[in-house]
C-alpha positions as CSV (number, residue, x, y, z in Angstrom):
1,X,38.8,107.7,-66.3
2,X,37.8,106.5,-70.1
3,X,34.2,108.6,-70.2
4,X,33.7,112.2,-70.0
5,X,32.2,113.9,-66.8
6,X,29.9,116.3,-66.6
7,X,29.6,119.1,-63.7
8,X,26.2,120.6,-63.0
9,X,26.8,122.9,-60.6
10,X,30.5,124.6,-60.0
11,X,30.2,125.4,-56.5
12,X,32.0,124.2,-53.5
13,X,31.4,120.3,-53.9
14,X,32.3,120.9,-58.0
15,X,35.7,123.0,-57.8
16,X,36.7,120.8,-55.5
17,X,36.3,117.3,-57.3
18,X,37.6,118.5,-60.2
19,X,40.8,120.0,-58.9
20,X,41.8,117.1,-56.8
21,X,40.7,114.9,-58.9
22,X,42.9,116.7,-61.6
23,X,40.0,115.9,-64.0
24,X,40.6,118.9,-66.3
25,X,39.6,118.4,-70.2
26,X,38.1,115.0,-69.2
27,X,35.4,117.1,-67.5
28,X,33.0,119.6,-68.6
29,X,31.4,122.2,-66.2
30,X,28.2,124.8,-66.1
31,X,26.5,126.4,-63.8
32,X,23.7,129.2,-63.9
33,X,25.8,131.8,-62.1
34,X,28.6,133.0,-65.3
35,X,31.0,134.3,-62.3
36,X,32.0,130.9,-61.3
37,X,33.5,130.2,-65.1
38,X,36.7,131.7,-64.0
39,X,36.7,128.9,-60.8
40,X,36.3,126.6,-64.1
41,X,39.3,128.0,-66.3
42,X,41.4,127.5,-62.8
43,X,40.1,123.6,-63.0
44,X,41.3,123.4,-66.5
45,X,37.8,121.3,-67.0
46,X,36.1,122.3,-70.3
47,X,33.4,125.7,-69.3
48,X,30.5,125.4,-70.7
49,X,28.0,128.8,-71.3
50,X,24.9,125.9,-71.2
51,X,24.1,122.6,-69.9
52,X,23.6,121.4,-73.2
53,X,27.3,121.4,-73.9
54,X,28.3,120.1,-70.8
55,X,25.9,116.9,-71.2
56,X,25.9,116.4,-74.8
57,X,29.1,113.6,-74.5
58,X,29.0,113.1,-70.9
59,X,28.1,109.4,-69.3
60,X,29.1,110.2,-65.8
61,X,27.0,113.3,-64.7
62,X,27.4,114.8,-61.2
63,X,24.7,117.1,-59.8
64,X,26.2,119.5,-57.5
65,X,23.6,122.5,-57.3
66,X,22.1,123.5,-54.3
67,X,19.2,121.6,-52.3
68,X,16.9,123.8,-54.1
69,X,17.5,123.3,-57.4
70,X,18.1,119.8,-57.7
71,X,14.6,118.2,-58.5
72,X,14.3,121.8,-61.2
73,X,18.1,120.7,-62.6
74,X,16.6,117.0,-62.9
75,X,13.8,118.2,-65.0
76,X,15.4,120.7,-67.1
77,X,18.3,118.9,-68.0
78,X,17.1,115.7,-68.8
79,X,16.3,115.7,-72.2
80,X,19.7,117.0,-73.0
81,X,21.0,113.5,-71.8
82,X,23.3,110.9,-73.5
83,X,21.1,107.8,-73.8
84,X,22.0,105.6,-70.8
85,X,24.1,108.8,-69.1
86,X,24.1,108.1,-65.1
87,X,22.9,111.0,-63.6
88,X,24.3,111.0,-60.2
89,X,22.4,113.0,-57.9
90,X,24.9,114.6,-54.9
91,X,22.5,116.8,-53.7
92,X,21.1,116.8,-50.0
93,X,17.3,116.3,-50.6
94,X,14.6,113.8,-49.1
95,X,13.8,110.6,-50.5
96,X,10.8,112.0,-52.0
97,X,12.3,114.4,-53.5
98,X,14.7,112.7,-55.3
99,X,12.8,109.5,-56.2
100,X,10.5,112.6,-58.5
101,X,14.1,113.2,-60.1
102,X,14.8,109.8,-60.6
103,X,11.3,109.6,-62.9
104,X,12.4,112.8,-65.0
105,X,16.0,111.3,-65.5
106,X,14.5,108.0,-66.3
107,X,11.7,109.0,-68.7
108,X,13.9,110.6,-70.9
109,X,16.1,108.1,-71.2
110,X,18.9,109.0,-68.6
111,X,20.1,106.2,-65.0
112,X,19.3,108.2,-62.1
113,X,21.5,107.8,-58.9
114,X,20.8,108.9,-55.6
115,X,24.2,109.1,-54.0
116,X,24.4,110.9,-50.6
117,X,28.0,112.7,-49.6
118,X,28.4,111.9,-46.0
119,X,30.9,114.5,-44.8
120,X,32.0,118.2,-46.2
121,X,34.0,117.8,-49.2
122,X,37.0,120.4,-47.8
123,X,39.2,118.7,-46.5
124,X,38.4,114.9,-47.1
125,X,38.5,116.2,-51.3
126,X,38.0,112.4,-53.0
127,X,38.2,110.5,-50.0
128,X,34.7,111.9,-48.6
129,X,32.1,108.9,-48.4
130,X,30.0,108.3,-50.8
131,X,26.8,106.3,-50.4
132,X,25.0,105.3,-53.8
133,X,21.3,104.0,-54.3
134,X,19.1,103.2,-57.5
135,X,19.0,100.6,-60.1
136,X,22.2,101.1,-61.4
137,X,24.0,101.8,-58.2
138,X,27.2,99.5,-58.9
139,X,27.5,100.9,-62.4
140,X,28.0,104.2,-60.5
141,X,29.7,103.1,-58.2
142,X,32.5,101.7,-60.6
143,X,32.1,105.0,-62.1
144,X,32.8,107.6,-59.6
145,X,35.5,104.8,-58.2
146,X,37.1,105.2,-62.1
147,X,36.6,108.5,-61.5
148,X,38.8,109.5,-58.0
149,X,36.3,108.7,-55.6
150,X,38.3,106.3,-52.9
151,X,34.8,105.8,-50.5
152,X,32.0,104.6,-52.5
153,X,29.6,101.7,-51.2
154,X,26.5,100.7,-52.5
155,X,23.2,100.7,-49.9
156,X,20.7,99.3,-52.3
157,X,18.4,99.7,-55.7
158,X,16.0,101.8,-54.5
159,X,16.3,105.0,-54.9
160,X,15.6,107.5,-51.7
161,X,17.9,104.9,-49.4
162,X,21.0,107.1,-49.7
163,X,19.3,110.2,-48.9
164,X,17.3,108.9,-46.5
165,X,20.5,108.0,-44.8
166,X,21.9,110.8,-44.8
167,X,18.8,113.3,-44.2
168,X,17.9,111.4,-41.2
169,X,21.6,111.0,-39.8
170,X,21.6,115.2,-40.5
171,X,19.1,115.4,-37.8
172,X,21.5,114.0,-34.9
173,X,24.6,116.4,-37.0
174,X,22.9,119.5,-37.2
175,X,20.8,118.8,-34.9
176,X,23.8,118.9,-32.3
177,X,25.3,121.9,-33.8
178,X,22.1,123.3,-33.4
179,X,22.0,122.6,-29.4
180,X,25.2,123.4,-29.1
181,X,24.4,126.8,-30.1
182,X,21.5,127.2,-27.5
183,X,23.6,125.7,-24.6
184,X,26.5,128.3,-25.6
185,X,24.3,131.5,-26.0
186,X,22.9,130.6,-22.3
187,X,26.0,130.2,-21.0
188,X,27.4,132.7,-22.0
189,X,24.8,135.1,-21.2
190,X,24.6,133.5,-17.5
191,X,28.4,134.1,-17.3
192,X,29.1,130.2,-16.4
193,X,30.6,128.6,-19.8
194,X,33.3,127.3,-18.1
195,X,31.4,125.3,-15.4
196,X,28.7,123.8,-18.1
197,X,31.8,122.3,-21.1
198,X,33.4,120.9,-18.0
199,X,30.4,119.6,-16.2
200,X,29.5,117.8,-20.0
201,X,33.4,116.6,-20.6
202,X,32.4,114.3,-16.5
203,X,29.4,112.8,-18.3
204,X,30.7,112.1,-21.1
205,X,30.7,108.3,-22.5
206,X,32.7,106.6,-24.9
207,X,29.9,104.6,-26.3
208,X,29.5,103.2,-29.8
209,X,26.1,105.0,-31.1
210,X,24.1,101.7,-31.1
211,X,24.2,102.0,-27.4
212,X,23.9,105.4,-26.9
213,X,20.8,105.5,-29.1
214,X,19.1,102.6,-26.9
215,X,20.4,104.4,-23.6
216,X,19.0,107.4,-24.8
217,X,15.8,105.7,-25.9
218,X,15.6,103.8,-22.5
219,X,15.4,107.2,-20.3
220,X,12.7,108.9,-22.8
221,X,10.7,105.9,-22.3
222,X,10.8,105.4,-18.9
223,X,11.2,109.0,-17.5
224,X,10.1,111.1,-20.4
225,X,7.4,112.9,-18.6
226,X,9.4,113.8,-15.9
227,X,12.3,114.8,-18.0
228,X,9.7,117.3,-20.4
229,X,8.9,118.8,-17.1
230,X,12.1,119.7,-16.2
231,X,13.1,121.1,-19.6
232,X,10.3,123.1,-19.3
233,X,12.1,124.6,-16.6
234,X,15.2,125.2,-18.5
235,X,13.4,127.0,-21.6
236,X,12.1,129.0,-18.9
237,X,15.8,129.8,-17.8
238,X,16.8,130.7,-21.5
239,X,13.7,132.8,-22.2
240,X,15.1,134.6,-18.8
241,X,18.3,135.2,-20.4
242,X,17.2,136.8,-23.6
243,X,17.7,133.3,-25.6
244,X,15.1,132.0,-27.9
245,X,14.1,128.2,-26.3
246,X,14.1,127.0,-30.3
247,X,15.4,123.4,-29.8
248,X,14.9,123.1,-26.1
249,X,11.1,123.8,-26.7
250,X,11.2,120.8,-29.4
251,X,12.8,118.6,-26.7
252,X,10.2,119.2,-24.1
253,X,7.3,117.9,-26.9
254,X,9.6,114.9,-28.0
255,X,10.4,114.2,-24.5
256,X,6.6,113.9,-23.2
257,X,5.9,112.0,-26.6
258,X,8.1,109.3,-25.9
259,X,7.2,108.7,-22.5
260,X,5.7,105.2,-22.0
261,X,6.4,104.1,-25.2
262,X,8.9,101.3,-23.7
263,X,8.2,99.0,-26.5
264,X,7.9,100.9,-29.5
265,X,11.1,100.7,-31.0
266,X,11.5,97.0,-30.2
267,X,8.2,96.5,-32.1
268,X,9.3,98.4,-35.1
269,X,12.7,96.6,-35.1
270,X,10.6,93.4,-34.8
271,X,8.6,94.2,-38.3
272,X,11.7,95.1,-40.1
273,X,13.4,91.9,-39.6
């Protein structure tokens, strides 16, 4: 690592880069909340009371702040840029979102990034994957590599691919933990656990996601309606048990949407290619 790195954001994602990447006085940290300066003293990175001190000699910036804050960090910091500095934007936020970053960064002079972190950063530390967007993607990508990263792979120039990948892959992750939740709160509360996790672990299929997403795809289509009306039937059950219906209502609307709709992926896939 030849350039200094700067830490917006000290949280989490931050303490952890920096201590296993062992970057200590090749690194310079702030963050709005003074408490986590001792976290920074433990790093051995250089603690900084204001983002200005943290920028003013870094070329490798990492924005770690939370969802929130990142388009306001964007703005607010980006006049305190080194001319050319890559601002690499970690943060889990829509395209949108961070393509309006990218034109504060940009305007003032600064490379926006959008780089998306595919997996939580305790345990995988610097071998999480990284996913990195934007005109200067492969300068970044040489960066954070210089800088400890070990999974860093360029999806494109344009900025908002990264994130798109990973918000839209975070609804199929959360979206599971999510139902998982619902399923296990019925089950419990019907007293028959047991008898659902080993009814799932019979159906289960060891299937590669592109064919479990056409599979998936395929039954929506062709029995969609009927399978809306029989979830219907099974937020009625969790209403009966005291649970909320929150995803399984969503499923009974996405189900009954889809039905019919045979070719509509195919089309889709057709104009893309």
């Amino acid at each position: 690592m030849d350039s200094m790195i700067a830490l917006i954001g000290f949280g989490e994602a931050g303490s952890t880069f920096a201590e296993a990447a062992g970057w200590e006085a090749g690194a310079a940290a702030y963050d709005v909340l003074p408490t986590r300066r001792a976290a920074m003293e433990a790093a051995g990175v250089l603690v900084c009371a204001t983002a200005e001190c943290a920028l003013s000699d870094a070329d490798l910036v990492l924005s770690l702040v939370t969802a929130d804050a990142a388009l306001a960090a964007a703005k607010d910091y980006a006049a305190l840029l080194k001319p050319g500095a890559l601002w690499c934007d970690m943060n889990s936020v829509a395209p949108d979102t961070k393509r309006a970053a990218a034109r504060a960064v940009e305007a003032a002079g600064g490379r926006y990034v959008d780089v998306a972190v595919l997996a939580p950063v305790n345990p995988a530390r610097m071998n999480v994957p990284l996913l990195v967007a934007g005109a200067a993607a492969d300068e970044a990508a040489e960066a954070l590599c210089g800088a400890g990263f070990a999974h860093v792979r360029v999806v494109g120039s344009e900025v908002g691919r990264a994130s798109a990948i990973k918000m839209i892959r975070s609804v199929m992750v959360k979206g599971i933990e999510a139902l998982t939740a619902e399923m296990m709160l019925a089950a419990e509360a019907a007293g028959v656990t047991d008898e659902v996790l080993v009814s799932l672990d019979a159906s289960e299929k060891a299937q590669g996601w592109a064919a479990r997403a056409g599979y998936n795809l395929e039954r929506m289509t062709t029995h969609g309606a009927r399978r809306a009306a029989e979830m219907e039937e099974s937020a009625k059950t969790l209403i009966g048990l005291g649970v909320e219906p929150v995803m399984t209502a969503g499923t009974v609307r996405r189900q009954r949407e889809m039905a019919g709709k045979a070719d509509l992926f195919s089309q889709e896939r057709e104009a893309a290619q």
